[in-house]
MDTraj code that builds the backbone (N, CA, C; nanometers):
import mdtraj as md
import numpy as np

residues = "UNK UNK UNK UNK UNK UNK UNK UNK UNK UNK UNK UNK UNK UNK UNK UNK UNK UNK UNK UNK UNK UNK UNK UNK UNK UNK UNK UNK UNK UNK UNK UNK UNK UNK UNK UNK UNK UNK UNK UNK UNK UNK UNK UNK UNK UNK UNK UNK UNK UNK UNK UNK UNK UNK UNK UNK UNK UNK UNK UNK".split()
xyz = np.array([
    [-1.0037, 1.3221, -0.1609],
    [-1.0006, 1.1961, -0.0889],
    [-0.8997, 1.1001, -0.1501],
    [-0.8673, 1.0909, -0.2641],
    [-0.8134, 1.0226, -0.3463],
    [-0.6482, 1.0619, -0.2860],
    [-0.5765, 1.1633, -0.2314],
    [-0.4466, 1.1705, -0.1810],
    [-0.4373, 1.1026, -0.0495],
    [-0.5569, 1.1001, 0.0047],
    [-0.5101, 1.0250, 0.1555],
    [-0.4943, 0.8499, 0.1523],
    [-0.3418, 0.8456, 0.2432],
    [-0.3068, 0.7137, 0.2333],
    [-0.4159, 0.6330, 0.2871],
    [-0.4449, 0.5417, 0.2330],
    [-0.5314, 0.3963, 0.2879],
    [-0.4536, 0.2780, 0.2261],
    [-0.3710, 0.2428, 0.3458],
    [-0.2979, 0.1206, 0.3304],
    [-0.3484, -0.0127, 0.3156],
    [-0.4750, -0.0131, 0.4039],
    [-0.5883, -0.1216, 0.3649],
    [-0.6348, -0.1875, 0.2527],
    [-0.5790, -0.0622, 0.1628],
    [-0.6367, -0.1336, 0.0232],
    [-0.5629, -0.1342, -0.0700],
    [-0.3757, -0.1453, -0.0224],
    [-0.2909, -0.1382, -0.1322],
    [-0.2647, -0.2812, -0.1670],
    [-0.2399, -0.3116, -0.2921],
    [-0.1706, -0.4540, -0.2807],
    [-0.0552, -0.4773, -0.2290],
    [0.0315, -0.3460, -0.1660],
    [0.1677, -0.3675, -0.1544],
    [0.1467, -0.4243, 0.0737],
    [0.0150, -0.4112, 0.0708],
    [0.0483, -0.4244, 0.2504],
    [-0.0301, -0.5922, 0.2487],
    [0.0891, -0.6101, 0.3270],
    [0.0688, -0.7598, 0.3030],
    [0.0618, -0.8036, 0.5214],
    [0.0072, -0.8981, 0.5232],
    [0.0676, -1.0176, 0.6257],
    [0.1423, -1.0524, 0.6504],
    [0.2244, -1.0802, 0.7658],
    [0.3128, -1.1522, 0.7947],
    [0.2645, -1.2018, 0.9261],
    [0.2540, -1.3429, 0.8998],
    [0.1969, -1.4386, 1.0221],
    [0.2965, -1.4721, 1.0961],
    [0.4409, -1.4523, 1.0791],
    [0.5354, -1.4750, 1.1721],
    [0.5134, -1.3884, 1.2818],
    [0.4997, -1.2701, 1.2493],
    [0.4913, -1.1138, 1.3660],
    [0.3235, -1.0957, 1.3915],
    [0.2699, -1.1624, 1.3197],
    [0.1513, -1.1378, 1.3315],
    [0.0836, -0.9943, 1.3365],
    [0.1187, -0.9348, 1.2279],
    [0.1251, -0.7741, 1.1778],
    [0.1054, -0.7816, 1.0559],
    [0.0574, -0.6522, 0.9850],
    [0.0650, -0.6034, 0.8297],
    [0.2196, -0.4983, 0.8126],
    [0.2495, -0.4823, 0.7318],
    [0.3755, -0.4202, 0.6597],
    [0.3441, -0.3864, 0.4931],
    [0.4009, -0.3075, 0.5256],
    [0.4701, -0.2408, 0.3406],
    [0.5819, -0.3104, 0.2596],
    [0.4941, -0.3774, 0.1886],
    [0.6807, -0.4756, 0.1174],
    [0.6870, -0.4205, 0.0032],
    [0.7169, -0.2302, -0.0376],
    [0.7791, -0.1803, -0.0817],
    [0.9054, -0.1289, 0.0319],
    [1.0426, -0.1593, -0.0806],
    [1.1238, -0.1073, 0.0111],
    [1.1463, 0.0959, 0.0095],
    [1.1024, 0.1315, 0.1443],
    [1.1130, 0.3030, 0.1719],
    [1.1831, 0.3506, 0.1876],
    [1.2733, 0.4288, 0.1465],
    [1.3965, 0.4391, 0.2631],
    [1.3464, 0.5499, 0.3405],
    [1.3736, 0.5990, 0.4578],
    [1.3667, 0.6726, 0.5923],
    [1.2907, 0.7998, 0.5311],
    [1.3356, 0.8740, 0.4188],
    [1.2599, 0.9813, 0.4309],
    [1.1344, 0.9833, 0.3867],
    [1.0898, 0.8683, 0.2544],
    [0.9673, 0.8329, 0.2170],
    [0.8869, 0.7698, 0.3349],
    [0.9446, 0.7145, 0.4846],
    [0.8846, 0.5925, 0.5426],
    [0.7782, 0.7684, 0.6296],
    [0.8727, 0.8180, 0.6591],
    [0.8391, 0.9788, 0.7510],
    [0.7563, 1.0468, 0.6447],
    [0.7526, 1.0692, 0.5428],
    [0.6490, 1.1485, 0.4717],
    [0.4970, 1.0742, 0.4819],
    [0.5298, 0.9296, 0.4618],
    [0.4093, 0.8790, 0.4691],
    [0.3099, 0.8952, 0.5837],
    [0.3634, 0.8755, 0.7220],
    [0.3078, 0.9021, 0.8328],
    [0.2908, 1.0394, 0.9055],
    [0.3538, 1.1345, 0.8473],
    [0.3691, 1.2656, 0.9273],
    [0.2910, 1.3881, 0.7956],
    [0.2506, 1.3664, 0.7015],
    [0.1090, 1.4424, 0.6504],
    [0.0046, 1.3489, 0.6253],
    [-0.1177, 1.4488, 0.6781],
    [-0.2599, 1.3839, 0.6199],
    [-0.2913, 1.3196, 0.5046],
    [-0.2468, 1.4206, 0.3851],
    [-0.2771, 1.4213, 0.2668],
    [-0.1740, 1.3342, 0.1911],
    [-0.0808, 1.2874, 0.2264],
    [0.0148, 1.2614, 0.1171],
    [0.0140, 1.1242, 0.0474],
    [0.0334, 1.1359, -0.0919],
    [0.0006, 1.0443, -0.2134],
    [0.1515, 0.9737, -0.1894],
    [0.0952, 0.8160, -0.1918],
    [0.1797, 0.7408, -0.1949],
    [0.2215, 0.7187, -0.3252],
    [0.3589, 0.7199, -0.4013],
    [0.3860, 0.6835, -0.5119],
    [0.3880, 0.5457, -0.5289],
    [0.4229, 0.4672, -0.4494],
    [0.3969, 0.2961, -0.4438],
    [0.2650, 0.2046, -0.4442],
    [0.1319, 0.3586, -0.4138],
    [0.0178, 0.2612, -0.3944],
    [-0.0879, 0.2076, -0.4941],
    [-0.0988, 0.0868, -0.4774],
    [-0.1548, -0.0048, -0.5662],
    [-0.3043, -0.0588, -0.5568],
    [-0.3928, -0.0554, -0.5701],
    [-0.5053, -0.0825, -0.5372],
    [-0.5349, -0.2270, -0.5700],
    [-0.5724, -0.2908, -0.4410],
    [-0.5354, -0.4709, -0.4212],
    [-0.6977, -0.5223, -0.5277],
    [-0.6991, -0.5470, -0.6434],
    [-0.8122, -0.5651, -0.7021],
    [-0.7188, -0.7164, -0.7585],
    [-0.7602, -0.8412, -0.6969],
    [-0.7413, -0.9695, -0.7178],
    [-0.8228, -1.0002, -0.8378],
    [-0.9117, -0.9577, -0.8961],
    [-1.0122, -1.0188, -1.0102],
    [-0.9357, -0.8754, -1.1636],
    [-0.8202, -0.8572, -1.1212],
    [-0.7919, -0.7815, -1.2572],
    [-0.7632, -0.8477, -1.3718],
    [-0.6714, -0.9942, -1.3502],
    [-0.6835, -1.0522, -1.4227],
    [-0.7554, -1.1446, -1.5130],
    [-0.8124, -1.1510, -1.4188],
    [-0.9639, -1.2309, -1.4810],
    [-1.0338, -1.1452, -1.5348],
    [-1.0447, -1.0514, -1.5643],
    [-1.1025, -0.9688, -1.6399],
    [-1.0571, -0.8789, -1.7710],
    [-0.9193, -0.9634, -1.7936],
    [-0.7907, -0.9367, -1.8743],
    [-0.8286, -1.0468, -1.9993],
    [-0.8446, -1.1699, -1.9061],
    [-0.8858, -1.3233, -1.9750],
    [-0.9905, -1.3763, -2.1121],
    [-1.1412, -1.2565, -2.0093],
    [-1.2166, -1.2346, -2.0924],
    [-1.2331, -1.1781, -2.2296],
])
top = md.Topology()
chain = top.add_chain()
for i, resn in enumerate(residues, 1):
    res = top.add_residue(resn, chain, resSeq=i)
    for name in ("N", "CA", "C"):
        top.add_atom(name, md.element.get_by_symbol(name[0]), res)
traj = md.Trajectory(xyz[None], top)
């Protein structure tokens, strides 16, 4: 389970309220953008898991 993309929970997919859409603000170029979407399984090397309280728990 751990190879399948879930963009939902990267820190890298962000908002953009101009388009009113989510996006990847890592830059892909074309053949990484096609690997991502065209296998099931495939491990994103860019993905980040969006955990906002990491630092605060750095603090402590």
């Amino acid at each position: 389970m751990s190879n399948i993309v879930n963009c939902e929970s990267c820190g890298n997919y962000l908002y953009d309220e101009e388009f009113d859409e989510y996006y990847c603000s890592m830059n892909l170029d074309e053949d990484e953008y096609g690997r991502l979407f065209s296998y099931s399984e495939y491990k994103c090397p860019y993905y980040q898991f969006a955990d906002e309280y990491q630092v605060v728990r750095k603090q402590i």
